[in-house]
DSSP file (Angstrom, degrees, kcal/mol; ACC not computed):
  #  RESIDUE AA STRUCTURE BP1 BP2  ACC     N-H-->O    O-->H-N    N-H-->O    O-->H-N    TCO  KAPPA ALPHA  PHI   PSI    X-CA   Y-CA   Z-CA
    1    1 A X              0   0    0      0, 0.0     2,-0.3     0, 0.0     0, 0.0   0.000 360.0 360.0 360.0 152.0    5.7   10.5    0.8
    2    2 A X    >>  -     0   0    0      1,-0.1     3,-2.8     4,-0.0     4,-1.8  -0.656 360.0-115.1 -72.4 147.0    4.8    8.0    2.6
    3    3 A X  T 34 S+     0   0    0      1,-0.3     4,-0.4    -2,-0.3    -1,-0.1   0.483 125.5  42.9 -15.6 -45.7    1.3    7.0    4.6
    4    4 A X  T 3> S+     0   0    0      2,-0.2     4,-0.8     3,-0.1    -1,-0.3   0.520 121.3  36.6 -91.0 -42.1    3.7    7.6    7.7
    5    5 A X  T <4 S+     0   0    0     -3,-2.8    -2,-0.2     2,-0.2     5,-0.2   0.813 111.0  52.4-114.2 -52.8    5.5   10.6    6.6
    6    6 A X  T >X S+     0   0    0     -4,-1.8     4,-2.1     3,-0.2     3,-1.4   0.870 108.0  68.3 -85.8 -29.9    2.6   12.6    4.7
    7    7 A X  H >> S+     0   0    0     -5,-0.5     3,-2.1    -4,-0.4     4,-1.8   0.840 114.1  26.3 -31.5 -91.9    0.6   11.7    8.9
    8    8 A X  H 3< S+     0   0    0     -4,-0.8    -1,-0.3     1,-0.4    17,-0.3  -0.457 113.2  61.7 -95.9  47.2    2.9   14.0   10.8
    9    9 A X  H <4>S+     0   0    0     -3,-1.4     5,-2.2    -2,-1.0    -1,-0.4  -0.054 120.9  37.8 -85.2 -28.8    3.8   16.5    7.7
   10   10 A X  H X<5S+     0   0    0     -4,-2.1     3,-2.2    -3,-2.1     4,-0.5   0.966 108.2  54.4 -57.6 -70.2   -0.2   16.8    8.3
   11   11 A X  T 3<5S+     0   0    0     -4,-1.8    -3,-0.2    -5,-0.4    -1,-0.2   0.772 105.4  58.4 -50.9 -31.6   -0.4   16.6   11.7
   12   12 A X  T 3 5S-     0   0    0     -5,-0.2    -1,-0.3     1,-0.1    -2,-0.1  -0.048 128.3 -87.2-113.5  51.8    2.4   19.8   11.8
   13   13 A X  T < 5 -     0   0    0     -3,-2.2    -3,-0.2    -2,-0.2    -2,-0.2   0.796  57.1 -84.1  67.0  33.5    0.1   22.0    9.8
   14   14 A X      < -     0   0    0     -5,-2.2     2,-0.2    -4,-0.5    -4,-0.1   0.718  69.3-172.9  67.1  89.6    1.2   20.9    6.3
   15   15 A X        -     0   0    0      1,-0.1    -1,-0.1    -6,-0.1    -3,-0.1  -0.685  49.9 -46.5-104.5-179.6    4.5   23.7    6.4
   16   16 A X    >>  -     0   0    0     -2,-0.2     4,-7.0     1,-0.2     3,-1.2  -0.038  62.9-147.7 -50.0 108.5    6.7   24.3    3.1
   17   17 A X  H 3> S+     0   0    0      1,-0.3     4,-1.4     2,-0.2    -1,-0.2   0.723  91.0  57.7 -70.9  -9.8    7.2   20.9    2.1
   18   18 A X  H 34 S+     0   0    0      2,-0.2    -1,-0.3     1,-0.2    -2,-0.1   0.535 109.0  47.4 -93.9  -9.8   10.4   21.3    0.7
   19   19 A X  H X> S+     0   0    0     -3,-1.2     4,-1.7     2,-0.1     3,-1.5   0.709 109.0  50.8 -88.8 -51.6   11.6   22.6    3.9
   20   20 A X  H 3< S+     0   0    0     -4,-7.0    -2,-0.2     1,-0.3    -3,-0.2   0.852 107.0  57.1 -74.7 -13.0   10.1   19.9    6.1
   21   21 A X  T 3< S+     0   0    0     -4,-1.4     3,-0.4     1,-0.2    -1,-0.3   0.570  93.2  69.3 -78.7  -0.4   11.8   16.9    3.6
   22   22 A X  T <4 S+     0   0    0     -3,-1.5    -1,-0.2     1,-0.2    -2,-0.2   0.904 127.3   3.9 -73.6 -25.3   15.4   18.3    4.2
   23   23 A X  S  < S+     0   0    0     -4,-1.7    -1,-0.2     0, 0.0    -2,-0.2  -0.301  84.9 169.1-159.6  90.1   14.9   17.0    7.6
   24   24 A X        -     0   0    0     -3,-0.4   -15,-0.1     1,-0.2    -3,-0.1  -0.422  42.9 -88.7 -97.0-172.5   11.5   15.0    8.3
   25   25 A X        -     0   0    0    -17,-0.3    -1,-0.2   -20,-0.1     2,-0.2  -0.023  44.5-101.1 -77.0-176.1   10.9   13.0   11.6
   26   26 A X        -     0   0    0     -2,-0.0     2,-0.3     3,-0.0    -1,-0.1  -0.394  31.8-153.9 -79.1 159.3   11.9    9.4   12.1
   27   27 A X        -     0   0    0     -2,-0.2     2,-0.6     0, 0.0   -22,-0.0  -0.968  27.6-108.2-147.6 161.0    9.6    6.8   11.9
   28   28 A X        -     0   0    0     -2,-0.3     2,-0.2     0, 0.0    19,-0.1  -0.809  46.2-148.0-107.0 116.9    9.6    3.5   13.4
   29   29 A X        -     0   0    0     -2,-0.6     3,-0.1     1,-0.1    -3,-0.0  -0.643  10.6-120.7 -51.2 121.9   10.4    1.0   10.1
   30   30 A X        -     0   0    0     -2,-0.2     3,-0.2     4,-0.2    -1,-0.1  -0.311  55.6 -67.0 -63.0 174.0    9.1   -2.6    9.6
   31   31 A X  S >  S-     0   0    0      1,-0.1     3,-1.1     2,-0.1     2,-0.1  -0.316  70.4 -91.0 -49.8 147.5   11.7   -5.3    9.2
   32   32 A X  T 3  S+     0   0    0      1,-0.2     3,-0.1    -3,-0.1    -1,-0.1  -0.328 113.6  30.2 -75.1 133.3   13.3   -4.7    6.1
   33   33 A X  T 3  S+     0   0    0      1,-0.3     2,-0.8    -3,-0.2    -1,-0.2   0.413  87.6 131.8  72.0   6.5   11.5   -6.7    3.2
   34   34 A X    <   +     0   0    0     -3,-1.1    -1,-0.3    -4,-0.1     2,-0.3  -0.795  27.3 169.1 -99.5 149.7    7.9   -6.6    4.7
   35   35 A X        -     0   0    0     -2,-0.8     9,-0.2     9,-0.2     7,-0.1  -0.886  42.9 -69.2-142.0 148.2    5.1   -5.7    2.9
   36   36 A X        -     0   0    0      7,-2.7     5,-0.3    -2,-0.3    15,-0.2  -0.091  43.3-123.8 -40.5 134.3    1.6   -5.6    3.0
   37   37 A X  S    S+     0   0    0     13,-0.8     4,-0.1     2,-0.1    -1,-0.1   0.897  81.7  99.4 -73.2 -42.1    0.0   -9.0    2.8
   38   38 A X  S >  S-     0   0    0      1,-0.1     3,-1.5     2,-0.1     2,-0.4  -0.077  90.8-100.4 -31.1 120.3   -2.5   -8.2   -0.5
   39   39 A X  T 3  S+     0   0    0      1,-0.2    -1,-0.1    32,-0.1    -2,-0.1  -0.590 102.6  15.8 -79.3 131.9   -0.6   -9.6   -3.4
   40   40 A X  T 3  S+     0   0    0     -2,-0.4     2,-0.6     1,-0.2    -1,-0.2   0.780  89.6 124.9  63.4  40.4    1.3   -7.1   -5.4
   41   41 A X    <   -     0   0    0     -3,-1.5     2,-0.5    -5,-0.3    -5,-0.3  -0.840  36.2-179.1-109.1 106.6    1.1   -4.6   -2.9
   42   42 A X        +     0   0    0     -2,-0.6     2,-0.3    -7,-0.1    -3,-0.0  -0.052  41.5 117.2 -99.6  44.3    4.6   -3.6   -2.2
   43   43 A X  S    S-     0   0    0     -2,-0.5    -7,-2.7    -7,-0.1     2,-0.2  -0.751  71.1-106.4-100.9 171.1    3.6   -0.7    0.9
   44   44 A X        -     0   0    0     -2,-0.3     9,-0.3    -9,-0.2    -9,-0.2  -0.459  46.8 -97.5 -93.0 155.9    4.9   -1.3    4.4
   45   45 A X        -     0   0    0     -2,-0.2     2,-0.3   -11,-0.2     7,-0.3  -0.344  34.3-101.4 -68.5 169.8    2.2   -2.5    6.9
   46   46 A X    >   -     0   0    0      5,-1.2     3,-0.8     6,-0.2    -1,-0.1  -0.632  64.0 -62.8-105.8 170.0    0.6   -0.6    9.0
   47   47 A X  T 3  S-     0   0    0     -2,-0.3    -2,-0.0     1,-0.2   -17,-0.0   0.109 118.3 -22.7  12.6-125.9    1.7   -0.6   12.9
   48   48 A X  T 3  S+     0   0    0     -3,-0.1    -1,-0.2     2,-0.0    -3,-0.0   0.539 114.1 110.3 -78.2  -8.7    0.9   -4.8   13.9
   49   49 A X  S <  S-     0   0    0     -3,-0.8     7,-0.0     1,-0.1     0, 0.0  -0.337  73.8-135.2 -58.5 152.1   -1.6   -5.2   11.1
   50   50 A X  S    S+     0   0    0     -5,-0.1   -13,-0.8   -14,-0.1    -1,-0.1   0.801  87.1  73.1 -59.5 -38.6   -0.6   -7.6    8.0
   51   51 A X  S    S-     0   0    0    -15,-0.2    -5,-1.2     1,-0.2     2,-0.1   0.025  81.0-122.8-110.0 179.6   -2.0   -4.9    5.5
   52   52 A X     >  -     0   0    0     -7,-0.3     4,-2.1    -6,-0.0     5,-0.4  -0.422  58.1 -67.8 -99.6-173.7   -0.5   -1.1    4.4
   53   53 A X  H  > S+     0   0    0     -9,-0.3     4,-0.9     1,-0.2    -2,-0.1   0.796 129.9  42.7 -10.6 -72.2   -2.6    1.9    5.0
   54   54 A X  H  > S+     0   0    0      2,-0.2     4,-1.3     1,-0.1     5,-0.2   0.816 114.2  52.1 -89.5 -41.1   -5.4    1.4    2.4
   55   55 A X  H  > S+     0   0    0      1,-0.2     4,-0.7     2,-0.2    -2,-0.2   0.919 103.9  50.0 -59.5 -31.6   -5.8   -2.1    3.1
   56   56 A X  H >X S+     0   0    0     -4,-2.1     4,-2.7     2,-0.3     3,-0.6   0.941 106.5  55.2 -57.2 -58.5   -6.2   -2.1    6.5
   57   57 A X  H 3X S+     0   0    0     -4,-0.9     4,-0.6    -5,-0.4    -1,-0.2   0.663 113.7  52.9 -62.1 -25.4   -9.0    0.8    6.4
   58   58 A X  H 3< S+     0   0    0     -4,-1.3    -1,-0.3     2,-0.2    -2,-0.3   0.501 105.2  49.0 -92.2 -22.0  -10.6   -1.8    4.1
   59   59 A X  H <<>S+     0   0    0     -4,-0.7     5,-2.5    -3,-0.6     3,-0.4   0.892 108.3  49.5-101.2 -20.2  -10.4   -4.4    6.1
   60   60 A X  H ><5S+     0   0    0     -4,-2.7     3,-3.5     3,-0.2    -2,-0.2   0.856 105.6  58.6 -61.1 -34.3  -11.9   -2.9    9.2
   61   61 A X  T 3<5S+     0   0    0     -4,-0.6    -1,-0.2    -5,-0.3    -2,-0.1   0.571 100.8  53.8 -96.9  23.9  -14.6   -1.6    7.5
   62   62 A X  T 3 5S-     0   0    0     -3,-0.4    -1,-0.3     3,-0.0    -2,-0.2   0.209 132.7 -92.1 -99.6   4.2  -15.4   -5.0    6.5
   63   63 A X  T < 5 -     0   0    0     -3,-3.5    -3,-0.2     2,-0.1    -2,-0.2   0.949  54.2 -84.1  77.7  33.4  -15.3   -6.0   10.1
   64   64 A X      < -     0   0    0     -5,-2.5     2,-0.1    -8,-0.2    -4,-0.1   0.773  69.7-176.4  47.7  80.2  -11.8   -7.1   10.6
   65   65 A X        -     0   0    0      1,-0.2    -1,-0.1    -6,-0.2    -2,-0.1  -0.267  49.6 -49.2 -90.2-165.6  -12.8  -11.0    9.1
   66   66 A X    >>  -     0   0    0     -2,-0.1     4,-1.6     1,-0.1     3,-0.5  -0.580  56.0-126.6 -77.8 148.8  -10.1  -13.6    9.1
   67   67 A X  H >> S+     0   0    0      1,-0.2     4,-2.1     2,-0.2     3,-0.6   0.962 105.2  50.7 -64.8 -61.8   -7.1  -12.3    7.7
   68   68 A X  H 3> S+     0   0    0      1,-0.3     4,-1.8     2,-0.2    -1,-0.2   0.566 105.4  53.1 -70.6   7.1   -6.6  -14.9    5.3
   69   69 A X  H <> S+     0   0    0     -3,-0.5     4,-1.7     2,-0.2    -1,-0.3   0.925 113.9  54.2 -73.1 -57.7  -10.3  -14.9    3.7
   70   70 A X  H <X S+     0   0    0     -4,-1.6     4,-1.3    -3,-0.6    -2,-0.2   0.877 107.8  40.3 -65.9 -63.8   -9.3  -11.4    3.4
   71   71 A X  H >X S+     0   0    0     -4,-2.1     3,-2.3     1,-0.2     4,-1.1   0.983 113.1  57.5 -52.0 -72.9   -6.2  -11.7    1.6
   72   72 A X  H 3X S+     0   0    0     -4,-1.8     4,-0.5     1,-0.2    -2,-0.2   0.801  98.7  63.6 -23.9 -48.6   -7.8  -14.6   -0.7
   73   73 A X  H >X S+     0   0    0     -4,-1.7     3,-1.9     1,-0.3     4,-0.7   0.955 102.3  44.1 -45.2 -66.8  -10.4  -12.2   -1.7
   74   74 A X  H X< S+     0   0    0     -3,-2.3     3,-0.6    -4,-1.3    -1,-0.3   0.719 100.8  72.0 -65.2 -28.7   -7.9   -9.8   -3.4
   75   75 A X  H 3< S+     0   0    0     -4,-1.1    -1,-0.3     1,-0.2    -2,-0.2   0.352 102.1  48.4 -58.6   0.1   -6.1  -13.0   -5.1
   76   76 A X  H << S+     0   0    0     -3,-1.9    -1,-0.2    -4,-0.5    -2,-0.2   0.601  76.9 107.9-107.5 -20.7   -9.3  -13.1   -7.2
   77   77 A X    <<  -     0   0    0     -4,-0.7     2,-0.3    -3,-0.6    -3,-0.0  -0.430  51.7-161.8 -61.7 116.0   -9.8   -9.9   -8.4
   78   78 A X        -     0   0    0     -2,-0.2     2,-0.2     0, 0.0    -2,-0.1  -0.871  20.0-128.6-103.3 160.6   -9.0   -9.7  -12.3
   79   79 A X        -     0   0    0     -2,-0.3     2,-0.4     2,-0.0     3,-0.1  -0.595  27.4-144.1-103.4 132.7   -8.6   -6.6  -13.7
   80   80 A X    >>  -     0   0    0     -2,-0.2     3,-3.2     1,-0.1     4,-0.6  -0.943  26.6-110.0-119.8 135.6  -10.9   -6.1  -17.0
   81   81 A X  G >4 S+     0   0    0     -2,-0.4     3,-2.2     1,-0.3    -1,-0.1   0.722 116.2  63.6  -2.6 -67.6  -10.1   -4.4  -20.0
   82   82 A X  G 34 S+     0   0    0      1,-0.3    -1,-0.3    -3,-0.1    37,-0.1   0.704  96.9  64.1 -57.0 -24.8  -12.6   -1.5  -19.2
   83   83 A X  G <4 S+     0   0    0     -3,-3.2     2,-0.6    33,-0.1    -1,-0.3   0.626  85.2  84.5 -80.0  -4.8  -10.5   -0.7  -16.0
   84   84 A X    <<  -     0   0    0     -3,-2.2     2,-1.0    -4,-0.6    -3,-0.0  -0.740  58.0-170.2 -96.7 134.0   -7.7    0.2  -17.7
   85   85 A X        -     0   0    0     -2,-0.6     2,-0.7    34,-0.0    31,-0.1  -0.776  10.5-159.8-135.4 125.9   -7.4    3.6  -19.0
   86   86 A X        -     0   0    0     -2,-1.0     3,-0.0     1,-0.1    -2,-0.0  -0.769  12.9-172.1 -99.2 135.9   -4.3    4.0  -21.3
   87   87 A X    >   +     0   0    0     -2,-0.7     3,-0.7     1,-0.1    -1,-0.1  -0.196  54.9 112.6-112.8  19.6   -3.1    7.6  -21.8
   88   88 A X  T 3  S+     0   0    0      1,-0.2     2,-1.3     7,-0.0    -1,-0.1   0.977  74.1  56.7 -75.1 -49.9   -0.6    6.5  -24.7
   89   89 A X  T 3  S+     0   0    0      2,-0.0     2,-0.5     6,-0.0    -1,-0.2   0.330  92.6  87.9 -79.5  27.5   -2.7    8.5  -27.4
   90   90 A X  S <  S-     0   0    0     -2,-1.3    41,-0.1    -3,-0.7    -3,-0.1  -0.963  87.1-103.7-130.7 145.0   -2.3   12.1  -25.4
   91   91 A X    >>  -     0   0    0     -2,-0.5     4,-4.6    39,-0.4     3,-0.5  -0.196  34.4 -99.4 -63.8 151.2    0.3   14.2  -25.9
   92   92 A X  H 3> S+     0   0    0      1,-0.3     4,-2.5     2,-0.2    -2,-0.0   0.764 120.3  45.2   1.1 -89.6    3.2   14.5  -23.4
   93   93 A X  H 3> S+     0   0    0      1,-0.3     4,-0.6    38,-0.2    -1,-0.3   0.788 117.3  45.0 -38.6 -54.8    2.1   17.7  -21.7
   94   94 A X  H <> S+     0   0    0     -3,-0.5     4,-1.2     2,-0.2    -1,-0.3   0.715 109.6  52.7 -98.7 -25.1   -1.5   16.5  -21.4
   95   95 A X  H >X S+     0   0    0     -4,-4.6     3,-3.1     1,-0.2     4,-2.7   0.936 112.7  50.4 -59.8 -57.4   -0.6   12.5  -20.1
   96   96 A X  H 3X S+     0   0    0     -4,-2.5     4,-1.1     1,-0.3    -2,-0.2   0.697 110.1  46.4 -57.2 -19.7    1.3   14.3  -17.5
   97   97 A X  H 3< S+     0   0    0     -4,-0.6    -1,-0.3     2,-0.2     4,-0.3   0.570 118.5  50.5-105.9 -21.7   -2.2   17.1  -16.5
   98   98 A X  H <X S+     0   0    0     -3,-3.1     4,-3.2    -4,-1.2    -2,-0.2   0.865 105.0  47.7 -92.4 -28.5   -4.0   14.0  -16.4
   99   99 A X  H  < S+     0   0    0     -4,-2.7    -2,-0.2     2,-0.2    -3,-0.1   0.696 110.4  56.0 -62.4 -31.3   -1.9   11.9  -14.3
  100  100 A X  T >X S+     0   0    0     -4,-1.1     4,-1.0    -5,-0.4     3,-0.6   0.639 102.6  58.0 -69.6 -32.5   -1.7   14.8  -11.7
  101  101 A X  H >> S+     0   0    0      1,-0.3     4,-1.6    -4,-0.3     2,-1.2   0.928 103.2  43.0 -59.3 -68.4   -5.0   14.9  -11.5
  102  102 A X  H 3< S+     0   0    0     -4,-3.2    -1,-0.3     1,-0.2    -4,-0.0  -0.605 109.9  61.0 -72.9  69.2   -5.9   11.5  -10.5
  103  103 A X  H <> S+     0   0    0     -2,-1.2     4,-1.9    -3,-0.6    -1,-0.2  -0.161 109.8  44.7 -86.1 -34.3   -3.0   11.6   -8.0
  104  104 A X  H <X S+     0   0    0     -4,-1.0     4,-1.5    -3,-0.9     5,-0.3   0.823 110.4  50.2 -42.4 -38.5   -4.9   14.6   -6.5
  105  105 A X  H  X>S+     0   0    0     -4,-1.6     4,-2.0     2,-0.2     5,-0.5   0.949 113.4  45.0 -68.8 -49.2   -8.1   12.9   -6.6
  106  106 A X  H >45S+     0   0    0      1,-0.2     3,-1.4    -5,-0.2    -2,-0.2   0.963 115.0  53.5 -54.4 -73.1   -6.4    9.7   -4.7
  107  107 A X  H 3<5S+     0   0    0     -4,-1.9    -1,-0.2     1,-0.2    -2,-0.2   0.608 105.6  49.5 -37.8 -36.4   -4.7   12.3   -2.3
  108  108 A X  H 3<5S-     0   0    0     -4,-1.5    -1,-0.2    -3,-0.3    -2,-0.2   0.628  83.9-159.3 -90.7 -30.9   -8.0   14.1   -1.3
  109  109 A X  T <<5 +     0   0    0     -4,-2.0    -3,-0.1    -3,-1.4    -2,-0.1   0.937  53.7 124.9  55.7  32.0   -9.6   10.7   -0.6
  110  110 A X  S   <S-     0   0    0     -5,-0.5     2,-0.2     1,-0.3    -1,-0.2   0.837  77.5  -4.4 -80.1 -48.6  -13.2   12.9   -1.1
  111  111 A X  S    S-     0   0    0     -6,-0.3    -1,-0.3    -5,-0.1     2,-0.3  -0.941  79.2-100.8-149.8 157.6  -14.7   10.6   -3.9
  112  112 A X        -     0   0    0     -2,-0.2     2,-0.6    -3,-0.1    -6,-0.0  -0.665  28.6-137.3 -87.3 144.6  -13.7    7.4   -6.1
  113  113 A X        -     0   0    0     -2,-0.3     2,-0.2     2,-0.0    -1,-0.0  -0.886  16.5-146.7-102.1 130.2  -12.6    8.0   -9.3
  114  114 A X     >  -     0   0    0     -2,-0.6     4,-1.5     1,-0.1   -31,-0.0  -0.653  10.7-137.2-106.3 155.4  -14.1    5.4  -11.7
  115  115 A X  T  4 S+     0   0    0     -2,-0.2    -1,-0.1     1,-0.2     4,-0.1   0.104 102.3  62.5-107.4  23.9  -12.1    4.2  -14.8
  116  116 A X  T  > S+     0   0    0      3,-0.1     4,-0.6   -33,-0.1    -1,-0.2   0.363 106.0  46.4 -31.0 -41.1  -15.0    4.5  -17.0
  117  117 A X  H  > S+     0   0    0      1,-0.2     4,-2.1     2,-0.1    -2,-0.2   0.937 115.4  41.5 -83.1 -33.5  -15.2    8.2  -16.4
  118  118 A X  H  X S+     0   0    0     -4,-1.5     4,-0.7     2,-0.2    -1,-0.2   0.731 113.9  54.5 -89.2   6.2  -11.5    9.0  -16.8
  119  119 A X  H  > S+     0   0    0      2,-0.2     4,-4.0     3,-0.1     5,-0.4   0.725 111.7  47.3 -78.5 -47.9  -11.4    6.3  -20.2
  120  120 A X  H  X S+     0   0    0     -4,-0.6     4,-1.8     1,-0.2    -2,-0.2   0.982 117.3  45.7 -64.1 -29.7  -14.6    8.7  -21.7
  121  121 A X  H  X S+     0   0    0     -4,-2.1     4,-2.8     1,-0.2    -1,-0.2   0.825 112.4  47.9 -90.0 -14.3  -12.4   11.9  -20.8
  122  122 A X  H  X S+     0   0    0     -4,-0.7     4,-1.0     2,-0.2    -1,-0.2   0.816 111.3  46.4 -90.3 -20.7   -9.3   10.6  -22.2
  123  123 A X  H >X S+     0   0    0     -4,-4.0     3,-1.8     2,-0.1     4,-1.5   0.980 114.7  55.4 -81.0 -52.3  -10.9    9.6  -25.5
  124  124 A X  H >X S+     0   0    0     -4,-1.8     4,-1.8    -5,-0.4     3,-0.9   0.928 105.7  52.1 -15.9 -76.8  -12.7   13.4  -25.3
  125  125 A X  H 3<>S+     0   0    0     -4,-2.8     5,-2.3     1,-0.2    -1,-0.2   0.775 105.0  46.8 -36.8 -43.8   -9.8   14.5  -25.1
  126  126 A X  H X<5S+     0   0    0     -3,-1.8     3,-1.3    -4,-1.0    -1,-0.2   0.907 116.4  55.3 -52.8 -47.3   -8.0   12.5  -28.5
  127  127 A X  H <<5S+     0   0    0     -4,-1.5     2,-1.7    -3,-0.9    -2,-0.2   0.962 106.0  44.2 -71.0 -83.3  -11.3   13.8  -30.1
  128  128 A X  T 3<5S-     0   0    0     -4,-1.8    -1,-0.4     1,-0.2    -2,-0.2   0.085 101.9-141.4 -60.1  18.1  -10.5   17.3  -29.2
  129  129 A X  T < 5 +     0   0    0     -2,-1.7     2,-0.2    -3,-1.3    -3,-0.2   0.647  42.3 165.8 -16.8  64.0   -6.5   16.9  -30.3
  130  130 A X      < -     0   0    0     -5,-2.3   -39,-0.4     1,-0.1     3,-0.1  -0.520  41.8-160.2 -67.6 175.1   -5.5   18.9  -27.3
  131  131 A X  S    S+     0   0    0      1,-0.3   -38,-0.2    -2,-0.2    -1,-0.1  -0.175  79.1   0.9-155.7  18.8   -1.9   19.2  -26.0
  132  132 A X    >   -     0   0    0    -39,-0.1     3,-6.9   -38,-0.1     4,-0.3  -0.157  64.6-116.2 156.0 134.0   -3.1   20.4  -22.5
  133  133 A X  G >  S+     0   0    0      1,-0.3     3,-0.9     2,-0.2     7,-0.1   0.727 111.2  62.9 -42.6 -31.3   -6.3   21.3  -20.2
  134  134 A X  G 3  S+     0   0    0      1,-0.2    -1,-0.3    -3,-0.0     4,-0.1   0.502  92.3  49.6-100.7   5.9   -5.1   24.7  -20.1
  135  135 A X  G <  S+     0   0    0     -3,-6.9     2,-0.3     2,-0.1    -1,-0.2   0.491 109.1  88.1-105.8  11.8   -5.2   25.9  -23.9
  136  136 A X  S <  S-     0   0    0     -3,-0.9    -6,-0.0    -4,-0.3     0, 0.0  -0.730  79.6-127.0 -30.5  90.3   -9.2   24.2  -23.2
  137  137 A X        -     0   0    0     -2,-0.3    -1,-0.2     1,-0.1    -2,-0.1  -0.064  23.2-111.0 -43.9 172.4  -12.2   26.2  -21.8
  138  138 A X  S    S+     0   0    0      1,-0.2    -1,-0.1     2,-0.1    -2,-0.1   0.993 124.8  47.8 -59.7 -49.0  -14.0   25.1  -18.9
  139  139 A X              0   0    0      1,-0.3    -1,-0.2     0, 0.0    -2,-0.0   0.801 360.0 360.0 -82.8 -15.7  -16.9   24.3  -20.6
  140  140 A X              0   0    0     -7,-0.1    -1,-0.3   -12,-0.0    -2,-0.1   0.585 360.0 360.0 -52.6 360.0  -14.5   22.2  -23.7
């Protein structure tokens, strides 16, 4: 779902989701081809802000600076080797139990997940030639 969508599927107690997408509410659209102003972010802004969801919440808590200092800032960011965590060398079953898993962890919005920690679990994992967390003990 979307930012928009998964709001008021909250907001009306989180019921049987498969019931509430046959017929969720409406939501008021941006113009058709807008997007968040952060480059390569293809989400819709949020309300009158330039930015989606996550940006936005990131730019207030920077103290809402000028928007284009803001933007520029994210046009700088490289991405380093060590931030990438490749899941090619786990089996099917087990890319798929890790990839669900950091999509919970992003959904629960509790704690950051750092790509150091899930690179060390995914080489553990190779080590261990499992083919899924669940034929694993806890303490494995």
């Amino acid at each position: 779902m979307c930012q928009l969508h998964h709001q008021h599927w909250d907001r009306a107690g989180r019921p049987d989701l498969d019931g509430w997408l046959a017929n969720p509410p409406a939501i008021k659209q941006p113009t058709p081809g807008t997007v968040c102003a952060i480059i390569d972010c293809p989400l819709w802004p949020q309300a009158d802000l330039p930015f989606c969801h996550t940006h936005a919440n990131t730019w207030r808590v920077n103290k809402r600076p000028d928007v284009a200092a803001f933007v520029e800032r994210f046009a700088r960011v490289e991405i380093t080797e060590d931030q990438i965590v490749r899941v090619g060398g786990l089996t099917p079953q087990l890319r798929l139990e890790i990839q669900y898993a950091l999509q919970c962890r992003r959904d629960q919005r509790t704690t950051k997940t750092l790509p150091a920690v899930v690179v060390a679990l995914v080489r553990a994992l190779v080590t261990a030639n499992a083919s899924s967390l669940l034929e694993l003990t806890k303490d494995e």
